[in-house]
C-alpha positions as CSV (number, residue, x, y, z in Angstrom):
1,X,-56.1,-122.1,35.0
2,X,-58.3,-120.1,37.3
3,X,-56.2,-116.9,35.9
4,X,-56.9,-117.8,32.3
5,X,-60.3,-118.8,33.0
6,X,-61.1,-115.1,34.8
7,X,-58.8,-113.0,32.2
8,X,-61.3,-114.5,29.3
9,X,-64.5,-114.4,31.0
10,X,-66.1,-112.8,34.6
11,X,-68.4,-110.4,35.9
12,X,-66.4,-108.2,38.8
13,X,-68.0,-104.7,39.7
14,X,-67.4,-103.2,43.2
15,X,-70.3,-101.1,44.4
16,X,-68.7,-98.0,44.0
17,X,-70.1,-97.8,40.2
18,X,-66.8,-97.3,39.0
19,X,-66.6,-99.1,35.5
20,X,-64.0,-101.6,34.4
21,X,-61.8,-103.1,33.6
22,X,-60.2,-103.7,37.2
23,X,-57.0,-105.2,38.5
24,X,-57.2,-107.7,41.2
25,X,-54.7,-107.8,44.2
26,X,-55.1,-110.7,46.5
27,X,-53.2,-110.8,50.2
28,X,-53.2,-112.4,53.4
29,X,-52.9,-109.4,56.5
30,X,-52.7,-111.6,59.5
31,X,-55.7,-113.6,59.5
32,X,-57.7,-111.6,57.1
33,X,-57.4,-111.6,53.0
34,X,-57.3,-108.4,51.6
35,X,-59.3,-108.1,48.0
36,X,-57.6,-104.9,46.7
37,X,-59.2,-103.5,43.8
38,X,-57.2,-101.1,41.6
39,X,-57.1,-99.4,38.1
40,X,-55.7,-101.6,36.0
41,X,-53.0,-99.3,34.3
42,X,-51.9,-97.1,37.3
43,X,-52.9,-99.3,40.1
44,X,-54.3,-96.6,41.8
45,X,-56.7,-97.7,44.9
46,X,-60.5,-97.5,43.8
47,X,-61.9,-100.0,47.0
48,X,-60.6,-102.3,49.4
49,X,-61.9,-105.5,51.3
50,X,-60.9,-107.6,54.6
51,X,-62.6,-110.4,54.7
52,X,-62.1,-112.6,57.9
53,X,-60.3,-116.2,56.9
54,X,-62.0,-118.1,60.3
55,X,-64.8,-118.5,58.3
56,X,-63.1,-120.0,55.0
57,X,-61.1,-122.2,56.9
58,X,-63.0,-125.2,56.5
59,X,-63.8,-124.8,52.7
60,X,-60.3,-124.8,52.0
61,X,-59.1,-127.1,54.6
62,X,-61.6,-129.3,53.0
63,X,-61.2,-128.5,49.4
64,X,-57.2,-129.2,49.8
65,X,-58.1,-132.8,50.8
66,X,-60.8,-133.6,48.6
67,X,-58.8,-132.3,45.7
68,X,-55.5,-134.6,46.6
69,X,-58.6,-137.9,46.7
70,X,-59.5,-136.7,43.4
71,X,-55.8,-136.8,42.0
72,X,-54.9,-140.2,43.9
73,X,-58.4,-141.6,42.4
74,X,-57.1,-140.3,39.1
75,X,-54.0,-142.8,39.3
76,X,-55.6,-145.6,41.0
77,X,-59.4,-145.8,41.4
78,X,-62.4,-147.2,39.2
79,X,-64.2,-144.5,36.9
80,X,-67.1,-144.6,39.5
81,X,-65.3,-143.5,42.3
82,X,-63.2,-140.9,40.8
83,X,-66.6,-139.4,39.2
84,X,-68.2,-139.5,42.8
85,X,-64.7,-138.0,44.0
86,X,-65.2,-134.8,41.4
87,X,-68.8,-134.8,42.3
88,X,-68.0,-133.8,45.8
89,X,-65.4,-131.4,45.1
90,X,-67.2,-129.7,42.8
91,X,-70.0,-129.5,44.9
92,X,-67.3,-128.2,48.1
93,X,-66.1,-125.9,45.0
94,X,-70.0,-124.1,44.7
95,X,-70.7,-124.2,48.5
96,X,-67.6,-122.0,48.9
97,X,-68.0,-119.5,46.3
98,X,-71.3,-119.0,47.4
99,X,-70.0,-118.1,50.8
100,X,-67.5,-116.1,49.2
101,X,-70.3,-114.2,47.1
102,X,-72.5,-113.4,50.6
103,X,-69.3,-112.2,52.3
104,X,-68.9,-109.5,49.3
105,X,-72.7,-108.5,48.7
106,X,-72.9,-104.9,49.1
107,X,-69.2,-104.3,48.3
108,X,-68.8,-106.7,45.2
109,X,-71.0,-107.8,42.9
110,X,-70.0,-110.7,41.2
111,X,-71.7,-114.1,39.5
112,X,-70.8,-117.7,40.3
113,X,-67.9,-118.3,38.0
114,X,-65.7,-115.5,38.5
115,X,-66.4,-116.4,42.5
116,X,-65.6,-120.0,42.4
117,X,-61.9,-119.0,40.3
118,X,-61.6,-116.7,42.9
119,X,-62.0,-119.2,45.7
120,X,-59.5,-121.2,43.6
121,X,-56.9,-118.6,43.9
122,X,-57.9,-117.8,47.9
123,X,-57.2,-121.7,48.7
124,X,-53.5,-121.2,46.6
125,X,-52.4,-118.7,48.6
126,X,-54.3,-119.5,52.4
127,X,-51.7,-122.0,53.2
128,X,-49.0,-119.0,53.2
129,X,-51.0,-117.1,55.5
130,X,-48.4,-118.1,58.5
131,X,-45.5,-116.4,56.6
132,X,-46.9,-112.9,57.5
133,X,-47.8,-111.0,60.5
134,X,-45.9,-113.4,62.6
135,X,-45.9,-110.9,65.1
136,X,-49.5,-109.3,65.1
137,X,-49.8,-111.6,68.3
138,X,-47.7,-109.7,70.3
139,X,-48.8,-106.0,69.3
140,X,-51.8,-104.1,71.1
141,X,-55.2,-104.4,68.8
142,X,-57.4,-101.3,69.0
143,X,-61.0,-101.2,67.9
144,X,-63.1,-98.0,66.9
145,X,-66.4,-98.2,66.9
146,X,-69.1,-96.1,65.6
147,X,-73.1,-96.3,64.1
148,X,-72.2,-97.0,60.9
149,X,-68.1,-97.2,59.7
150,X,-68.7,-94.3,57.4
151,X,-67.3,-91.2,59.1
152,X,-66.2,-91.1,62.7
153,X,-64.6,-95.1,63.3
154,X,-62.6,-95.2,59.9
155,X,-61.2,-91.5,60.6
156,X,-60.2,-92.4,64.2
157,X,-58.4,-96.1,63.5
158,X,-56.5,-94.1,60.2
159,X,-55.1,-91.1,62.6
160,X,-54.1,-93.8,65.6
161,X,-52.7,-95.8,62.9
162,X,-50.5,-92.9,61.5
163,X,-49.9,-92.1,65.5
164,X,-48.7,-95.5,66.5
165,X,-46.9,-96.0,63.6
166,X,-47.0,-99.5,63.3
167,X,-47.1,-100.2,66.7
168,X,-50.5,-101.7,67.4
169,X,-53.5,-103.2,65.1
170,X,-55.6,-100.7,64.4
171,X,-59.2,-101.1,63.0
172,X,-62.7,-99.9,63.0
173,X,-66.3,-101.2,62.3
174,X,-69.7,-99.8,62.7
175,X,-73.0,-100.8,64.5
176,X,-74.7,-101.3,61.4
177,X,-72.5,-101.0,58.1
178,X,-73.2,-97.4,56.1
179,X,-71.9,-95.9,53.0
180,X,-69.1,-94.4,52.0
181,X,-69.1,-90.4,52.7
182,X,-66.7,-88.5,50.3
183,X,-66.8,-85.6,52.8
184,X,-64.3,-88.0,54.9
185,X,-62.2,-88.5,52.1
186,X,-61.7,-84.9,51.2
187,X,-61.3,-83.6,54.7
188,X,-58.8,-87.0,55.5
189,X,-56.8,-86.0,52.4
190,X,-55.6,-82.5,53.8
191,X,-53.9,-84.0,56.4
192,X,-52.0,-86.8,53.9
193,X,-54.1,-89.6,54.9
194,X,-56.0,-91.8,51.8
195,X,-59.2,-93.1,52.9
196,X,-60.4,-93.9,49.4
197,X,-60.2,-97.8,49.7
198,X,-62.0,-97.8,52.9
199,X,-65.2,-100.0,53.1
200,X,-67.7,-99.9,55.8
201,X,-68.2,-102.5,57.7
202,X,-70.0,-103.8,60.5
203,X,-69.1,-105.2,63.9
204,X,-70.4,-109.2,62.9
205,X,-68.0,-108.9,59.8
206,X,-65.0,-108.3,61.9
207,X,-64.8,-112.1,63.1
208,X,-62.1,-111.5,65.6
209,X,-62.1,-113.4,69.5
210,X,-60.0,-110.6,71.3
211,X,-59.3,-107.1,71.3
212,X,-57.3,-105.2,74.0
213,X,-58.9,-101.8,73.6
214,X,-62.5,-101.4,71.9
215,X,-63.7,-97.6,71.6
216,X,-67.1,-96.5,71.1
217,X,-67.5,-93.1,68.8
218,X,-71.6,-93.1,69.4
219,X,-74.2,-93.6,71.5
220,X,-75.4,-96.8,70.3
221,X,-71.8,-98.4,69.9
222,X,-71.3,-99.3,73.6
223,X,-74.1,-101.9,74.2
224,X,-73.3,-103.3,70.6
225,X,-69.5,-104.0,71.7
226,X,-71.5,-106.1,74.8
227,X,-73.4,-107.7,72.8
228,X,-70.5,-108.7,70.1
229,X,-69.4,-111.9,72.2
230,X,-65.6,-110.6,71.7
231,X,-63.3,-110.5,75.0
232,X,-62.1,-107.0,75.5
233,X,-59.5,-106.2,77.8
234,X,-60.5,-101.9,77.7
235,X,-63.3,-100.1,77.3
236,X,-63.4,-96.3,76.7
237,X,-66.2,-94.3,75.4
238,X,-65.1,-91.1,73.8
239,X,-68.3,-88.8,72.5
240,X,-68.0,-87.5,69.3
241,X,-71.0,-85.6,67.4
242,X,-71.5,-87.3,64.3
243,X,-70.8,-84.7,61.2
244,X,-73.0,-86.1,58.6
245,X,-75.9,-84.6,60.8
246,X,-74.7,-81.1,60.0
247,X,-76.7,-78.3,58.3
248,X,-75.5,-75.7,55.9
249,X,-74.3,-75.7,52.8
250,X,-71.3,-78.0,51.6
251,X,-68.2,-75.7,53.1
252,X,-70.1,-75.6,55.8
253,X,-70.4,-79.4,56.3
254,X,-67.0,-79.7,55.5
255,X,-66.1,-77.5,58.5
256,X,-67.8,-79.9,60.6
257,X,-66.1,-83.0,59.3
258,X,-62.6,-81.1,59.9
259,X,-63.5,-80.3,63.3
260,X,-64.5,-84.1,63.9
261,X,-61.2,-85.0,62.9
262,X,-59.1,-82.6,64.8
263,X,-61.2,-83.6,67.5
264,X,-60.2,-87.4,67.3
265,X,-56.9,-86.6,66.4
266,X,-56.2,-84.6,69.7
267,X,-58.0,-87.4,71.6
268,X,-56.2,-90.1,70.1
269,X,-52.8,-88.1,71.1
270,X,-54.0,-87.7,74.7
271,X,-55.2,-91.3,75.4
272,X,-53.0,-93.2,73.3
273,X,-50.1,-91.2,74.0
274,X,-49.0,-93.7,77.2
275,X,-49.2,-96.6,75.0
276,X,-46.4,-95.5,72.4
277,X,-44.8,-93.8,75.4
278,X,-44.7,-97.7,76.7
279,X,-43.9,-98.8,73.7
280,X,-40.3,-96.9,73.0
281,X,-39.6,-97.9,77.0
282,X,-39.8,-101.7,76.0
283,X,-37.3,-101.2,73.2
């Protein structure tokens, strides 16, 4: 029903200002869901989401129960109690898609409707969530962090993804959350990596509890990561000059981006190097 109801009627538009129509990909990755928005003939990538599940727990932990009371009230109660029932579960229904709209502002725009069919969907396929990334647990989570998780961060946790292959969670956030920067995107696609989806994001919208190696790209990441209230077993602090500051014209620029990522990419070879070293030891 959600489905039908959204196919007829919503209003979707990521911030990119990209126009429609859009297909929808929903996931769970680990204990995030994963709003993948694509062109609806070719499915190419146009933006991509993580949105933490901690904080949607409860709706749909709540939302399951109050919708099996509404069906058993269906079968046995008066008319009184299985309107105050529906009241209730509407009203979880609204609180919820409201949260979901906040968590998307800035990267989503979208009006009450289409976010409470959305929620709909997100409860049908939470309870699922423990069928992937059953072993996330036992790999090594990295976090790069930078002023803003428009340039340095994103290019950093995309080369020590490629470089551990699969080997540890990778993922990046900024101090404050900035905009996209297509001079990343260009300079990322000459060395095959697609950085088109990537959404900045700051370090409150990561809502994780432990990471075993946090590192910070600028000045103003490493009393941010104190302040973040997440336990960290590492610390490093690699200095990196920030590209977007550079002058000259736009080949110019671009010069400075490609050096910023060689940069990372040679630093992320020397330091991580011992961890994928470990890695092929324990296997």
């Amino acid at each position: 029903m959600a489905i039908f109801d959204l196919l007829e009627e919503n209003t979707f538009a990521p911030e990119t200002g990209r126009g429609g129509p859009f297909a929808l990909h929903l996931s769970i990755v680990g204990n995030h869901l994963a709003l993948e928005v694509r062109d609806p003939v070719t499915y190419a990538p146009i933006s991509a989401h993580l949105l933490s599940l901690t904080s949607f727990r409860r709706y749909i932990r709540d939302y399951h129960r109050i919708t099996e009371s509404y069906f058993a009230a269906i079968r046995t109660a008066s008319t009184y109690r299985i309107e105050a029932v529906d009241m209730g579960r509407r009203g979880l229904h609204d609180e919820a898609a409201e949260a979901l709209r906040a968590r998307l502002a800035g990267k989503i725009r979208l009006d009450h409707p289409t976010a409470r069919r959305l929620f709909t969907l997100i409860s049908a396929i939470q309870p699922h969530t423990g069928r992937h990334g059953a072993d996330t647990d036992a790999k090594t989570s990295i976090l790069f962090v930078c002023s803003m998780n428009a340039v340095r961060s994103p290019m950093a946790a995309a080369l020590a993804r490629r470089f551990l292959a699969g080997g540890a969670i990778t993922r990046s956030a900024g101090v404050h959350t900035g905009r996209i920067d297509s001079f990343v995107h260009e300079v990322m696609e000459e060395v095959g990596i697609d950085l088109s989806v990537h959404s900045p994001h700051s370090l409150s919208e990561l809502h994780v509890t432990h990471l075993d190696l946090v590192v910070s790209l600028s000045d103003d990441a490493p009393e941010a990561i104190k302040q973040s209230g997440i336990t960290i077993g590492k610390t490093e602090h690699w200095p990196v000059p920030d590209p977007s500051r550079a002058e000259g014209n736009r080949d110019q620029k671009r010069q400075a981006y490609r050096a910023v990522r060689d940069q990372l990419d040679e630093m992320i070879k020397e330091h991580l190097a011992p961890m994928v070293t470990q890695g092929s030891q324990s296997k």
